[in-house]
N, C-alpha and C positions, 0 to 999 in steps of 0.2 A: 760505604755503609758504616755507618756510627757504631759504635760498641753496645749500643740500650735494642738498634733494630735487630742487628744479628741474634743477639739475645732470643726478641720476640722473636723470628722465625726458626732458631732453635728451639724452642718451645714448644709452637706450631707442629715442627716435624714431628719433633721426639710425641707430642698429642698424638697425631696422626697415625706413628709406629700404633702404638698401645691400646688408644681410641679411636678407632674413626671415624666410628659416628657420633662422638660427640665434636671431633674436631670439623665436622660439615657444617654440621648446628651451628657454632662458632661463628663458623666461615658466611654462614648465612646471617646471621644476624649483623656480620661487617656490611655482609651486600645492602643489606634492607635500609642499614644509618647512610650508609654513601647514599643511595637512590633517593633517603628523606632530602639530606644537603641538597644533592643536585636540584631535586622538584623544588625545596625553600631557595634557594639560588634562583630559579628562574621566574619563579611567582615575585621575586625582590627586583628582578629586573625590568617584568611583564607594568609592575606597582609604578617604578620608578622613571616609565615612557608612558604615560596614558596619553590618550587621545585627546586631540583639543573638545573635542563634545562629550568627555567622560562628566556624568554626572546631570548631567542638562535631562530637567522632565521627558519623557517619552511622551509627546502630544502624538502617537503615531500607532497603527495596530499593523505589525511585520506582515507581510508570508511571500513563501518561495512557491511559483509553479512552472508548468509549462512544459511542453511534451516534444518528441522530433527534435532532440538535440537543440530547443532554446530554452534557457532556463530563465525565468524572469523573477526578480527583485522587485518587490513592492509594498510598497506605504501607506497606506489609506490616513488618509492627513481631512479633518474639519476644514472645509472652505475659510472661515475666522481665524485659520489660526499657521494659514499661509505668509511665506514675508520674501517676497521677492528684493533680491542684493545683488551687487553688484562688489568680488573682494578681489579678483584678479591674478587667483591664487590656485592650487589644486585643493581642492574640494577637503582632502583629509586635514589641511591646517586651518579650519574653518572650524570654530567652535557652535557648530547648530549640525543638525540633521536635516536631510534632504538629500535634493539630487540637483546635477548640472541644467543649466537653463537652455536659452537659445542661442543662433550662431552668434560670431563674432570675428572679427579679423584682428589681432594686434589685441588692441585693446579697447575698439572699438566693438561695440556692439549693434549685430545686426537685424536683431531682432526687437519686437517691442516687448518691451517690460516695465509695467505700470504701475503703481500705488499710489491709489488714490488722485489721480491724473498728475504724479510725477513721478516720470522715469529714474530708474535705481542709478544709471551711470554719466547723469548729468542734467544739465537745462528744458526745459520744455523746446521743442522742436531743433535741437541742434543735434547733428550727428553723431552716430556712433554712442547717443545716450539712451537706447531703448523707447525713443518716441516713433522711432518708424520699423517698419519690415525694407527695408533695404533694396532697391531693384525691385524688387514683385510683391504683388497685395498677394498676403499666403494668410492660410488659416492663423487664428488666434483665439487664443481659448477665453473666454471674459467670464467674471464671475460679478453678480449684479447685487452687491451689499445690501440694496433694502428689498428688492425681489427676492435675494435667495437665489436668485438661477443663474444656471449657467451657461454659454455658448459658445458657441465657434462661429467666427465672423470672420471674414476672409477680406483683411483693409492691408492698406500701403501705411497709414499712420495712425495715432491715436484719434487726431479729429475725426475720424470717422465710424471712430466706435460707438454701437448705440449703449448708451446705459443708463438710470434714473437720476442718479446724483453723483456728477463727476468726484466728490471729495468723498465715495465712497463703491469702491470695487477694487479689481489686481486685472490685469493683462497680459496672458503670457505668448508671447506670440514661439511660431514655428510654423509645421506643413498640415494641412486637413490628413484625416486619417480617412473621414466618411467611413465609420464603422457601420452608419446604418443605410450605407448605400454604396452596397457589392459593384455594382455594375459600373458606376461612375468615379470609383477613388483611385482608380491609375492614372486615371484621364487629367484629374485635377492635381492629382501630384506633380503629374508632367509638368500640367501649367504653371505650377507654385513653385518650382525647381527644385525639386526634392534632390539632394546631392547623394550620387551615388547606390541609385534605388536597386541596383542592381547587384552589385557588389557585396562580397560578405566581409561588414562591419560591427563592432558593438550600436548596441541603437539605445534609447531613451525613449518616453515619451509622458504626455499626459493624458487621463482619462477619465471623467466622470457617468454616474449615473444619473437616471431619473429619480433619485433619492435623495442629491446633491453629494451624495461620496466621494472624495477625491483621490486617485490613485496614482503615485508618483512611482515609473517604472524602469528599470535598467537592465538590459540583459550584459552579461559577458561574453555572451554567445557570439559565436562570428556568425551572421544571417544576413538573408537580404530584406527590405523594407517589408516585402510580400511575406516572408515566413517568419517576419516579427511581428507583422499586424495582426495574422494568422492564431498567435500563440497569443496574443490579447484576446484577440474573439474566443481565444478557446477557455482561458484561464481565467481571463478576470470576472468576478462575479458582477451581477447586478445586471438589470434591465435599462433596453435606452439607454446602451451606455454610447460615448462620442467622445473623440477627442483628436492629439496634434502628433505628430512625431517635433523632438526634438532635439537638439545638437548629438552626435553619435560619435562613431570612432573612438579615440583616445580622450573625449569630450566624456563619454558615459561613466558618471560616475556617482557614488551613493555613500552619503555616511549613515550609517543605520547603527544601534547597539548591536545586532544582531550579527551584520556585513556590513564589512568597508569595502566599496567597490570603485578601486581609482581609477582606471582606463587605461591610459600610460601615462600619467601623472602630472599629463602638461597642466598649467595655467590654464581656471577657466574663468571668463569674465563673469557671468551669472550665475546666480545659483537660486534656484526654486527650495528655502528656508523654509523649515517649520518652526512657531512660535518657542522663544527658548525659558519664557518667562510665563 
């Protein structure tokens, strides 16, 4: 101990003896300067890591819902201002907001993912570049640039999608949800090889209304396909609504200003962007 500190806590004591409650007060306002330090300490460090999408316009309106232990994460994102990519990367060193896309192996992609009738991870019709659904024609959500509308078409590859003007729509392919038809969306999932419908995984997916709203969704929740579709029919607003599940597991993931939700941080080859300009 230096000879200046013993000093001050001689000081302190001998305060203490004679005052005490002025030597608390004291004591208290040491507490208060430490705890400013510590909190300007940590807002200097929170400043000095920001997020690769710190800053990038909000084209998106947040909210958290969902009931029975699924909580779901969602975007409502303008159909215009959707940008399907391919970076290969986990979703948080991504400078845009959104969420993970469709499956993939490697670095191939197995799902289709379209702009403007070219696929985001390579050539028209060659593999693993988002021009086909892989092994099974499975739901694919299409959004039709000069209609305005939206669907779920249920193709093996792009040439088969119907739309008005190929050099003007997006395609995000994954599994039917058949939101508006209870009775038949096991059956089709089946068919469409939905992985792991059973099991309790993080899930994804996509959804729109009869409004054109688009809602871009991620639970953290561990659930099975049935009590995550569940908790869309119950939570998400809007009428006529439809859409896909898509990539899950350690795949679900979401940059939002609000929540960053990584999954388990693997590498994902797609990612369903919102416009960052």
């Amino acid at each position: 101990m230096s000879v200046r500190t013993e000093l001050h806590s001689n000081k302190l004591k001998e305060l203490w003896k004679r005052r005490p409650g002025l030597a608390l007060g004291v004591l208290g306002v040491v507490i208060i300067l430490l705890a400013g330090l510590l909190l300007s300490d940590m807002l200097f460090m929170d400043k000095s890591n920001p997020e690769a999408f710190d800053g990038l316009p909000q084209r998106y309106t947040y909210l958290e819902a969902g009931k029975d232990q699924v909580k779901l994460h969602m975007m409502s994102v303008k159909p215009e201002d959707i940008r399907l990519r391919a970076d290969k990367t986990p979703l948080r060193q991504i400078a845009a907001f959104g969420i993970n896309g469709g499956f993939f192996y490697g670095e191939d992609l197995l799902s289709i993912a379209i702009m403007n009738d070219q696929p985001v991870n390579g050539a028209q019709r060659a593999y693993g570049s988002g021009w086909f659904n892989a092994k099974y024609a499975r739901g694919t959500l299409v959004w039709d640039g000069v209609t305005g509308a939206f669907s779920v078409q249920v193709v093996s590859s792009a040439e088969e999608l119907t739309v008005t003007d190929r050099s003007r729509y997006f395609a995000q392919g994954g599994i039917s949800m058949n939101l508006q038809h209870e009775a038949l969306w096991e059956a089709a999932a089946k068919a469409e090889q939905l992985p792991y419908a059973d099991e309790q995984r993080m899930r994804s997916g996509l959804v729109y209304d009869k409004t054109g709203k688009l809602w871009l969704i991620v639970t953290p929740s561990l659930c099975t396909a049935a009590e995550f579709r569940t908790a869309v029919l119950e939570a998400v607003p809007g009428e006529g609504r439809e859409g896909i599940f898509l990539d899950g597991d350690g795949s679900s993931q979401m940059n939002a200003a609000e929540h960053v939700l990584e999954g388990d941080s693997r590498p994902v080859v797609q990612m369903i962007a919102v416009a960052g300009k």
